[in-house]
C-alpha positions as CSV (number, residue, x, y, z in Angstrom):
1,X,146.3,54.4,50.8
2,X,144.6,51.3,51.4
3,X,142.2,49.9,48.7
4,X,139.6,47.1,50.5
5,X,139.0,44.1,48.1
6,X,135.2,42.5,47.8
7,X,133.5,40.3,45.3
8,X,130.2,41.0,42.9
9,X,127.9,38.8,41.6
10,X,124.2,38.0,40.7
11,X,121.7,35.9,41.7
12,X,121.1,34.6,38.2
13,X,118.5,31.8,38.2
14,X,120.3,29.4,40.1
15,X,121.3,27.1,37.8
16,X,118.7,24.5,37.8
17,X,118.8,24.4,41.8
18,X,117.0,26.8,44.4
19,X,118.7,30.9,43.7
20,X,118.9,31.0,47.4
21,X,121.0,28.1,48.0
22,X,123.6,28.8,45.4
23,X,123.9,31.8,46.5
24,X,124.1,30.7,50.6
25,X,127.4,28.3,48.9
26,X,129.0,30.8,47.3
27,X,128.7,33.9,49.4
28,X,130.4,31.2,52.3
29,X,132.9,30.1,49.9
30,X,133.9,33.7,49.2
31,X,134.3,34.0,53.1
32,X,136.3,31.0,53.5
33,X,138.5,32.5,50.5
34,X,139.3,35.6,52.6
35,X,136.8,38.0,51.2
36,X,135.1,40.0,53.6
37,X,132.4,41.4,51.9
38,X,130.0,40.3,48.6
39,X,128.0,43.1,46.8
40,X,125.3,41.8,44.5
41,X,123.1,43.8,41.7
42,X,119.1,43.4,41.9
43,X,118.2,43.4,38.1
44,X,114.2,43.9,37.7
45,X,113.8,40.2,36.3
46,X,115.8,38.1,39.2
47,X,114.1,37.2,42.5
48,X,113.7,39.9,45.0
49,X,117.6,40.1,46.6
50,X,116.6,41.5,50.0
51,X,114.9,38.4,50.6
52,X,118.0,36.4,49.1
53,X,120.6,38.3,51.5
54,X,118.2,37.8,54.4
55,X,118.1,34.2,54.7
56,X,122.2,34.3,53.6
57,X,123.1,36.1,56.4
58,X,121.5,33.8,58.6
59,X,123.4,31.2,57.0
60,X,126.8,32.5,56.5
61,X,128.2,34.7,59.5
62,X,131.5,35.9,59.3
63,X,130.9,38.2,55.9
64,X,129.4,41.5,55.1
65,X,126.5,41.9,52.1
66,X,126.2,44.7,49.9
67,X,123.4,45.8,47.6
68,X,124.4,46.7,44.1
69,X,121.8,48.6,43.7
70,X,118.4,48.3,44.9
71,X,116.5,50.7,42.4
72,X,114.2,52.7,44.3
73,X,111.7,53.6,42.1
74,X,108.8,50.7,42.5
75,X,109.3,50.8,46.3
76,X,108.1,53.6,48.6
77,X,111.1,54.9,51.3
78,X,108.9,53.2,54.2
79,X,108.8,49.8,52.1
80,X,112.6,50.1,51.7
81,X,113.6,51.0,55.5
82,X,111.2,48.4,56.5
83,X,112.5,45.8,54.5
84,X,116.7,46.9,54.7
85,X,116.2,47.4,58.9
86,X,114.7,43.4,59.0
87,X,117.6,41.9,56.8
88,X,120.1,44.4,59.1
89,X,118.6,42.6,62.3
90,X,119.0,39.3,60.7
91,X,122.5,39.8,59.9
92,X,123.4,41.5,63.0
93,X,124.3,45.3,61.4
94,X,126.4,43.4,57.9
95,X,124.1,45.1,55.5
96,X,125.3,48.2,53.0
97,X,122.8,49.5,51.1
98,X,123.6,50.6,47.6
99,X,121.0,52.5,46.0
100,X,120.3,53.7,42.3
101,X,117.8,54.7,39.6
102,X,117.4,52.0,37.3
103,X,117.5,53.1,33.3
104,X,114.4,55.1,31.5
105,X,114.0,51.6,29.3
106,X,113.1,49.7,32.7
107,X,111.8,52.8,34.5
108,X,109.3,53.6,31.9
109,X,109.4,51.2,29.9
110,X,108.6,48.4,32.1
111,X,107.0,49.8,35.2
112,X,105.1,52.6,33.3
113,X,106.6,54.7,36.1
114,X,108.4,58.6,35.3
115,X,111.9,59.1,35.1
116,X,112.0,62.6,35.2
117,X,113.7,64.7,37.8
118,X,116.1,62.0,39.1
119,X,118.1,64.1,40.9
120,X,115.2,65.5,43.1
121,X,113.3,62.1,42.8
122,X,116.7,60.8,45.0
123,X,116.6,63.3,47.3
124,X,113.0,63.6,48.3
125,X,113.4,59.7,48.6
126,X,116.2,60.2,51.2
127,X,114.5,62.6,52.9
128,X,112.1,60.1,53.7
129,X,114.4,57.0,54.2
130,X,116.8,57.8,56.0
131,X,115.2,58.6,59.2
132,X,113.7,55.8,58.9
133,X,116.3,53.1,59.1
134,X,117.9,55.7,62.3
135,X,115.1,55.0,64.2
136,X,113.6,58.2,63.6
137,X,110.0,59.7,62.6
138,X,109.6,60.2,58.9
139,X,108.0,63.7,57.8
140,X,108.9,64.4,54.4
141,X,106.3,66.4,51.7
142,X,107.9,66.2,48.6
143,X,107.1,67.2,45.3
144,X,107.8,63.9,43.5
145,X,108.2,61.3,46.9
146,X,106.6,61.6,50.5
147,X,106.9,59.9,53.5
148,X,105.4,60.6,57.2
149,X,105.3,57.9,60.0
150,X,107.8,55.5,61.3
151,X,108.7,52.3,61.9
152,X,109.6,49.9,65.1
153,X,112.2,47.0,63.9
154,X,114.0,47.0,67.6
155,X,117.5,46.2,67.9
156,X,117.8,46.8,64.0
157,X,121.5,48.7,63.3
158,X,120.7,51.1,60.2
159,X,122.3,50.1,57.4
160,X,125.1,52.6,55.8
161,X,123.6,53.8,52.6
162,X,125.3,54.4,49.0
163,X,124.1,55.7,46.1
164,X,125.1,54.9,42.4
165,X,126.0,58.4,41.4
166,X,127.9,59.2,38.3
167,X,127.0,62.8,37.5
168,X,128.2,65.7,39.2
169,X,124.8,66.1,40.9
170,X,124.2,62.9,42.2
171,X,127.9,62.5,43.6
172,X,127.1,65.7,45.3
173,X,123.9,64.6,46.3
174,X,125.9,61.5,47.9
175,X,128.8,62.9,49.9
176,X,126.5,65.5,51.5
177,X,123.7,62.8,52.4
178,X,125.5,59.2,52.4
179,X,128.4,56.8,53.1
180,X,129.4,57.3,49.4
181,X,129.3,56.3,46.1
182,X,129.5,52.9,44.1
183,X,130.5,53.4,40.5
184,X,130.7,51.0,37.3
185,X,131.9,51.0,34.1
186,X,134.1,53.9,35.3
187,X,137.9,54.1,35.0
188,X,141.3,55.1,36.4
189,X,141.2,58.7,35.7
190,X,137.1,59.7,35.8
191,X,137.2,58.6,39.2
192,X,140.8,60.5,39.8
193,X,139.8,63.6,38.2
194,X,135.5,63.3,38.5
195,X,134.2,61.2,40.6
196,X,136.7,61.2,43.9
197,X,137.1,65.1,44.3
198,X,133.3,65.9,42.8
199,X,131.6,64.0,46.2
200,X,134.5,64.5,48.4
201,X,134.1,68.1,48.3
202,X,131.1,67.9,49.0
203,X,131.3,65.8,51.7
204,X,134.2,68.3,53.5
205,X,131.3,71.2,52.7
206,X,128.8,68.8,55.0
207,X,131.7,68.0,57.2
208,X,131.1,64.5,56.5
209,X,133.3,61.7,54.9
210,X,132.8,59.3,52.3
211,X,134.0,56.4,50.9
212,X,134.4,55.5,46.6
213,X,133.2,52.0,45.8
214,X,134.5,51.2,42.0
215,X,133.2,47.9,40.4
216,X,134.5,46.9,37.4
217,X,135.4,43.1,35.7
218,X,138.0,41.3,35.6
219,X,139.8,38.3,34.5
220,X,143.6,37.3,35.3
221,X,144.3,35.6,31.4
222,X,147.0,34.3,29.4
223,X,144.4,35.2,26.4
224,X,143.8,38.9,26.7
225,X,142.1,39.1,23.0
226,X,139.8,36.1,24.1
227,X,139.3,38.2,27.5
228,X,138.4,41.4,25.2
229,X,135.8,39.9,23.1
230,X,134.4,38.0,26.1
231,X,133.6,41.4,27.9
232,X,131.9,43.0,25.1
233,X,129.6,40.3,24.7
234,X,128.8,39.9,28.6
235,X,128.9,44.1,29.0
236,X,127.5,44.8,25.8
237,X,124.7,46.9,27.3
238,X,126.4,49.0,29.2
239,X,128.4,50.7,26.2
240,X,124.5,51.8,25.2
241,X,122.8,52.9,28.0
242,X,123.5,57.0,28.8
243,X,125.0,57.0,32.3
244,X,127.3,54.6,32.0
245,X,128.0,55.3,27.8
246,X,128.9,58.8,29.5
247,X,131.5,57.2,31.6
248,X,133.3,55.4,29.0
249,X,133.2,58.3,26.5
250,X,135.0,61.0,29.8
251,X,137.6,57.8,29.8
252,X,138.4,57.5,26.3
253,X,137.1,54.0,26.2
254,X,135.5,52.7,23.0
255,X,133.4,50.2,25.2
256,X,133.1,48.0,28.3
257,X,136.1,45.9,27.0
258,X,138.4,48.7,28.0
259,X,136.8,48.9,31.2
260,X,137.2,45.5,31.8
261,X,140.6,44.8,33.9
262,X,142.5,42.3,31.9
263,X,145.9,40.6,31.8
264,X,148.1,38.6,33.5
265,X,148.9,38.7,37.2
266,X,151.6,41.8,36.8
267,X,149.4,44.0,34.1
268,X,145.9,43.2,36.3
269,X,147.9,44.3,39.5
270,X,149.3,47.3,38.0
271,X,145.9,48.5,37.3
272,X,144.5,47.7,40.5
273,X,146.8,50.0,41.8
274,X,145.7,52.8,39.3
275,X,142.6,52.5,40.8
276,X,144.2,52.8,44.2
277,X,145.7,55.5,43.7
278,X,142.4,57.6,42.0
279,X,141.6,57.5,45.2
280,X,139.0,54.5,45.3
281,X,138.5,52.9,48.8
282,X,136.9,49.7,47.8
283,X,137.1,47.9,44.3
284,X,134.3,45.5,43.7
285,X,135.5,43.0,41.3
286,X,133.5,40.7,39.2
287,X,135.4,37.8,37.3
288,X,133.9,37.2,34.3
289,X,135.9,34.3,32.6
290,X,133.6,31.3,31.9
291,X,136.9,29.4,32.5
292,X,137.5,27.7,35.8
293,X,140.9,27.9,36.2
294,X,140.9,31.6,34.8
295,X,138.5,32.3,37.7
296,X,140.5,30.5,40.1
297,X,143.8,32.6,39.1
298,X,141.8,35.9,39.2
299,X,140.3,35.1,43.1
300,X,143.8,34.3,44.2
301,X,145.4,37.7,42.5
302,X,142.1,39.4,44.4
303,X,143.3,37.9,47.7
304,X,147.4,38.6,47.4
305,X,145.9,41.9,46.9
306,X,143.7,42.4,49.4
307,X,145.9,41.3,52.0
């Protein structure tokens, strides 16, 4: 089975320069690398990434944009279609939309908004957006989220929607209702054994099919200890918070450095192809060497592979 390769990244705060023009360089040096699409996360604290990927897909034609995820809770489904059909019409139907729930801590903690009922919160959400960005009249009542109306962005392709889904529920909730899944933090065999068959199942029940997007990091290294400690200090959080702590625990991993895809070329191809063969359709990797040259080794294994 073919495994499509893509890149992840952040906006971060640009570096002293303007966010959106580092990004507009990189997302066209990824395309002039080969890459054919760039996933990127919106964290609650970097500028708003819809309005990022909207003015880089005027800029850079040629590659495909993916949201990594957009949380939905501080934006109402009409907000969201209105906003995700613009950026679509801007970059001509190159949009994926990954969607996802944030963390209680941000959630509640920060927004002052409830996290109950995620499950349900996600669906009644749906309900509302994805008529929406068809073209179509929202008229959803829903116990936690409604939407009624709709929207006129002519010419505006709707974007394929996926949802960050770990738990059996959610990845049901995705292969009936969405293009798929994109996971992280999540290994070789949860994915074989939990993830693939859990929404694909439930995708053949909706006689849909979906597609398994797996991001994890990565760094081609002569230095696999350096490597190790490097990815627990970058990941660090993600071996705390529940969904993802969840992951590495049905894995056997004692934290994000296990997660992390590390080696030389031969052991870093080998475990691309574990992934491969779980069953993932698109790995989303996201070198995380501060070292140049380990970078540059890791982009170019990324390529062979990909090709």
């Amino acid at each position: 089975m073919a495994m499509r390769i893509s890149m992840f990244g952040y906006l971060g705060d640009g570096g002293g320069r303007s966010v959106v023009d580092t990004y507009v360089e990189e997302l066209a040096r990824l395309r002039d690398e080969g890459f054919r699409r760039y996933w990127t996360a919106q964290l609650p604290y970097e500028p708003d990434l819809l309005t990022v990927l909207a003015v880089a897909l005027r800029e850079v034609p040629g590659i495909e944009v993916g949201t990594g995820v957009v949380p939905i809770q501080p934006q109402h489904p009409m907000a969201l279609a209105q906003r995700a059909l613009t950026v679509n019409l801007i970059g001509e139907g190159r949009l994926t939309l990954g969607l996802g729930l944030s963390h209680r801590p941000v959630v509640e903690g920060v927004w002052g908004l409830p996290f109950d009922r995620p499950v349900r919160r996600l669906s009644e959400y749906l309900d509302g957006l994805l008529p929406l960005l068809a073209g179509e009249k929202a008229a959803a009542e829903g116990e936690l989220v409604t939407t009624r109306g709709s929207l006129k962005v002519p010419g505006a392709p709707a974007p394929d929607v996926y949802l960050a889904a770990l738990g059996p529920q959610m990845l049901r909730l995705a292969g009936r209702r969405t293009a798929g899944t994109v996971t992280w933090m999540t290994g070789p065999r949860t994915l074989a054994e939990h993830v693939v068959p859990t929404i694909r199942a439930a995708a053949e029940e909706a006689g849909r099919t979906v597609r398994v997007v797996a991001s994890l990091p990565i760094t081609v290294t002569d230095d696999v200890d350096a490597a190790r400690a490097e990815a627990a200090r970058q990941f660090a959080v993600y071996g705390r918070l529940p969904s993802y702590r969840a992951m590495l625990d049905r894995e056997g991993y004692a934290g994000p450095e296990d997660a992390a895809i590390v080696g030389g070329e031969q052991e870093v191809a080998e475990r691309l192809g574990e992934l491969r063969e779980a069953g993932v359709d698109e790995y989303v990797a996201l070198p995380f060497s501060p070292d140049p040259e380990e970078r540059s080794r890791t982009r170019a294994l990324l390529r062979a592979q990909g090709e």
